[in-house]
N, C-alpha and C positions, 0 to 999 in steps of 0.2 A: 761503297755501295755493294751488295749481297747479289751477288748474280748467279742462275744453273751453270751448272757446269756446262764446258763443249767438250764434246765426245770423240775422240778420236780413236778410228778403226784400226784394229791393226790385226795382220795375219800373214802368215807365212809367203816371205816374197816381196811384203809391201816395200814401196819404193821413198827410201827412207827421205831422201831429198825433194821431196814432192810437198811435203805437209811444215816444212820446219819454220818458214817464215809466218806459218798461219799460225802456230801453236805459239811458236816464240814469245812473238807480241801480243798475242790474247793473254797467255799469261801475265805479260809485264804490262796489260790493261786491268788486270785482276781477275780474269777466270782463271776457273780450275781446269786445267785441261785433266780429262780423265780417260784411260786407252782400256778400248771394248774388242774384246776377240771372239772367235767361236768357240771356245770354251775359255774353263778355267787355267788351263795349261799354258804355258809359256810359247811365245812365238818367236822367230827369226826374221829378221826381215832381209830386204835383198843386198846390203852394205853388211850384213852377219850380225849385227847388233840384236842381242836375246832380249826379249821385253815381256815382262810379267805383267799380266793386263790386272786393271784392275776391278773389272767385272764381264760377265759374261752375255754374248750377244740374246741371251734370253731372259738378262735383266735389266734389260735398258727401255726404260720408257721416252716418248716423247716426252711427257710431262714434266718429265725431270731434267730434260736438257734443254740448253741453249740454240745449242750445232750440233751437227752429225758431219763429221768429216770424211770423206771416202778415197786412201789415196791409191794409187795404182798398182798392181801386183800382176807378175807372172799369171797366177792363179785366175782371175780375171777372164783370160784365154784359153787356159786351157784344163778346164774342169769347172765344174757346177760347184763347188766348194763355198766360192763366196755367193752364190745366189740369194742365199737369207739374209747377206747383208742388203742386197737390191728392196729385199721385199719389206725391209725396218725402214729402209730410205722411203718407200713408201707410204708406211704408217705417220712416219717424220711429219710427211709434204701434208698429207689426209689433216692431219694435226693442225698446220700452218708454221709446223717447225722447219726451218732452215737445213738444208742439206747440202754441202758439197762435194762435189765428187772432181778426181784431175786425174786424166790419162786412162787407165783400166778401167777406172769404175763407171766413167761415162760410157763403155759399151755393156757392165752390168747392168746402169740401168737403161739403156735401150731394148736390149732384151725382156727387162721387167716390163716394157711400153712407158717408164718414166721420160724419155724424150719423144715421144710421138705427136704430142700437144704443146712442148714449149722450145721455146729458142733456146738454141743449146751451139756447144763446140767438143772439140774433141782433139786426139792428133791428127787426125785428116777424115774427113768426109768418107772418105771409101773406107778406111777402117772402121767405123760404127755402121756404114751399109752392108758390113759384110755380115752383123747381125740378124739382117735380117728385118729392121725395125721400120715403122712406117712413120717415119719423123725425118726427115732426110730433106724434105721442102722448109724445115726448120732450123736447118745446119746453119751457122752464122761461122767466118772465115774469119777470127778474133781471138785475141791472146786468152779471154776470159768472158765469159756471158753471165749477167744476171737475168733471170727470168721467173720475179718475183720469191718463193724463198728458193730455187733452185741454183746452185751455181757451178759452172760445170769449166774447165781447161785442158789442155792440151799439157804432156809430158813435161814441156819446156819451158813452161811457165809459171814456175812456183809464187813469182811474186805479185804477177797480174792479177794468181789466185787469189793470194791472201788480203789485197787489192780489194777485190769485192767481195770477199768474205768481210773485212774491215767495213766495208761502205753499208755491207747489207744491216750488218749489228748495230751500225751507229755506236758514239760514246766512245769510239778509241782515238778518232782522229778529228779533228773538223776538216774542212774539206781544201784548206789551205793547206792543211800541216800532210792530211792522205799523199795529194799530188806531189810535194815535197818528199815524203818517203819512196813515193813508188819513182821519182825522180833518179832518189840517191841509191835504191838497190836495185832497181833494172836498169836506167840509165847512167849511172855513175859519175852522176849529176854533181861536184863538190857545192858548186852553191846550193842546194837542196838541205845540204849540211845543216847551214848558217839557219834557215826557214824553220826545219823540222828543230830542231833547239832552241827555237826563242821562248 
């Protein structure tokens, strides 16, 4: 089956263990995972790993993606740098395309006002208030939130992420085999093994 790509952000700082189990299995679903920077130029992430993106955050359309991935970075907090990626997450949502964001980028987009209207999480409540953001009676205390195509987690929870990144795309897991995986790589569940391999 022919699927858009899912788009994964990347930029200097990003936190390389935040996105891995989303990207993983989407590929081994059959998307293309495809990595979007602020420019053309090569990035670093925060584990040192150089990544050659392979287009630039002003050629990426909704139309042409699946997901928008957004994962956490340094830069996040301290500098404006990634803000145009908040305001493509934007365009994403406007769309009805799927965005996730985990750790830093959920307080990018609070800033942008992308959590002021929907259920959201974060790494703790008072770090996204410290934004500033008037979404805060929205804050859900959860490894992972879906809030329609929004999906937003905390630092320490890569696999919760990819959890509802999974759920929201439909067509990689049915809902037996889902709970099964998230079993055997958050809970370390061996019988989840047996379920998720039949």
């Amino acid at each position: 089956m022919s699927r858009k790509p899912a788009h994964l952000a990347v930029y200097d700082t990003s936190a390389d263990w935040e996105t891995g189990h989303t990207t993983a299995w989407l590929a081994r679903a059959g998307y293309e995972i495809r990595t979007v920077a602020p420019s053309a130029a090569p990035v670093r992430s925060m584990g040192g790993l150089r990544v050659q993106p392979d287009l630039s955050l002003d050629e990426l359309r909704p139309e042409d993606s699946a997901l928008l991935i957004l994962p956490g970075a340094d830069l996040w907090d301290t500098s404006e740098d990634l803000a145009p990626f908040a305001r493509t997450a934007r365009a994403f949502l406007d769309a009805g395309v799927p965005v996730a964001a985990i750790c830093g980028a959920t307080a990018g987009l609070a800033r942008e006002g992308l959590l002021d209207d929907r259920a959201h999480t974060s790494a703790a409540a008072m770090y996204l208030a410290a934004t500033g953001y008037k979404g805060g009676e929205r804050y859900v205390e959860a490894d992972a939130v879906t809030d329609g195509d929004l999906i937003t987690a905390g630092p320490t929870e890569p696999v919760a992420f990819a959890r509802e990144v999974f759920g929201r795309l439909g067509g990689i897991f049915d809902d037996e085999k889902l709970d099964a995986w998230y079993r055997l790589f958050h809970d370390s569940d061996p019988a989840a093994f047996e379920t998720l391999n039949s």
